[in-house]
C-alpha positions in Angstrom: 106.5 156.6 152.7 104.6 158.0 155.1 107.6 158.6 157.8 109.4 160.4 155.1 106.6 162.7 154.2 106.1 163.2 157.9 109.8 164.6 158.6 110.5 166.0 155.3 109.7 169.5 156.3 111.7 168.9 159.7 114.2 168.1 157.8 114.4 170.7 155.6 114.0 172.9 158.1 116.5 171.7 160.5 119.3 171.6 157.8 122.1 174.5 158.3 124.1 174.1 155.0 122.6 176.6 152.6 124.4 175.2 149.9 122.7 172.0 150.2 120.5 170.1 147.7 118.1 167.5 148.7 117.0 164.4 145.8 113.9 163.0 147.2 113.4 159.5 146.1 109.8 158.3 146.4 108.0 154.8 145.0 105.3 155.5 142.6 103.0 152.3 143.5 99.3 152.9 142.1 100.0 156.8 142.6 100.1 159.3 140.4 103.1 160.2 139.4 102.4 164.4 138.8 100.5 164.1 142.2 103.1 162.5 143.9 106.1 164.9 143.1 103.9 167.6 143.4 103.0 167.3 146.7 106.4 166.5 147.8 107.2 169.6 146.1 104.8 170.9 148.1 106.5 170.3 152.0 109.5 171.5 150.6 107.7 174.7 149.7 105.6 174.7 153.0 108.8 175.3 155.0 110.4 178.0 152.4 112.7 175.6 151.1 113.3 175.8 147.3 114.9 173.9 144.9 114.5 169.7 146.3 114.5 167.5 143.3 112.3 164.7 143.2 112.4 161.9 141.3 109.3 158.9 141.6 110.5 155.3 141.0 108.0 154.0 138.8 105.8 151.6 140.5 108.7 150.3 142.4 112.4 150.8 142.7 112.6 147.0 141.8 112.0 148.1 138.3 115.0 150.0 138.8 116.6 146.5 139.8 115.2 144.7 136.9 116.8 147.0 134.7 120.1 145.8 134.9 119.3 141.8 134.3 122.5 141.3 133.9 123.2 142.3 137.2 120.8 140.5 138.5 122.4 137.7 137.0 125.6 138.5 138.5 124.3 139.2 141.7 122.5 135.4 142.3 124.9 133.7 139.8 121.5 133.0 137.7 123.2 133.4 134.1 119.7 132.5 132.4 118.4 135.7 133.9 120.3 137.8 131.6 119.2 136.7 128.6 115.0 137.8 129.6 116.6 141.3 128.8 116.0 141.1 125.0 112.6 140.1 125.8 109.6 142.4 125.4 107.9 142.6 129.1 111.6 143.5 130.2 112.9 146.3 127.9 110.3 148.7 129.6 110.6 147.4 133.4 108.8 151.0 134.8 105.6 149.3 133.3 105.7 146.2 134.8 102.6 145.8 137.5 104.9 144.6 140.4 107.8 144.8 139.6 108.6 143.5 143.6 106.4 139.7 142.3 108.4 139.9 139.0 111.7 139.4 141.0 110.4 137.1 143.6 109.3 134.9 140.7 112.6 135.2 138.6 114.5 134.0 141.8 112.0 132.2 144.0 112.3 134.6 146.4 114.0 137.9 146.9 114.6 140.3 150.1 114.2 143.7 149.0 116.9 144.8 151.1 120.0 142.4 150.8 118.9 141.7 147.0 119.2 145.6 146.1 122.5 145.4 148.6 123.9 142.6 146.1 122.6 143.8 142.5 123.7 147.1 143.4 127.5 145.6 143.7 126.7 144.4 139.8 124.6 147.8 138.2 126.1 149.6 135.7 124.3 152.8 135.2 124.4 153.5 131.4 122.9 149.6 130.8 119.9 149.8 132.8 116.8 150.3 130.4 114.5 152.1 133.3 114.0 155.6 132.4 112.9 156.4 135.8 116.4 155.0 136.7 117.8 157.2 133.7 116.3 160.5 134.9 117.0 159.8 138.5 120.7 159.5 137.6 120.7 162.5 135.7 119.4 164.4 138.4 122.5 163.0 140.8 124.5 163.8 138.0 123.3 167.3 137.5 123.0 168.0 141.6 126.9 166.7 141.8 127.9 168.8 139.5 126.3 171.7 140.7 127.9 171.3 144.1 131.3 171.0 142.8 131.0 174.4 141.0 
């Protein structure tokens, strides 16, 4: 988090393509949220650069990963996963505490890297209950189809 906030306004500045559009993705962890997206906001302003959307996973982008549980499912061939997804502490997973621990102890273990590598084979986008998933995904959807105008 820190490298990206480090050469985000090298970045920015570096880039030639005026037509571009940057989506900043950021954990929220024990953050604020406001703060956070503000002060990214805030580089991008620094170095004259106008119009970055950023979008804060909240807490974790694991809670983005939990919710799909039928991905999940999929993914590590753990049918019994998908049926947590009608239960309460899963219909809302951008509230969980750690969402990171929550999938560790669903699978008894999990790799943040290859586990988002094989859910993310599995996710359909319109099933997963995260908002912060939701509003990130309308923001892709929303920069796509501004660049195709």
């Amino acid at each position: 988090k820190s490298d990206l906030e480090a050469s985000l306004p090298r970045k920015l500045k570096a880039w030639r393509k005026p037509a571009a559009r940057f989506l900043v993705v950021r954990d929220q962890d024990a953050g604020d949220c406001m703060a956070l997206k503000a002060r990214l906001t805030g580089i991008a302003e620094a170095v004259g650069y106008e119009g970055m959307v950023v979008r804060i996973a909240c807490r974790e982008l694991e809670a983005w990963i939990l919710g799909d549980l039928q991905a999940v499912a999929s993914a590590f061939d753990r049918p019994q996963i998908a049926r947590l997804a009608g239960k309460r502490k899963y219909r809302d997973p951008d509230r969980l505490g750690s969402p990171s621990k929550e999938l560790r102890a669903l699978l008894g273990g999990y790799n943040k890297i290859a586990g988002a590598r094989s859910v993310g084979a599995h996710v359909q986008i319109d099933r997963n209950c995260s908002r912060s998933f939701q509003v990130f995904i309308s923001a892709v959807r929303r920069l796509t189809g501004a660049l195709s105008t």
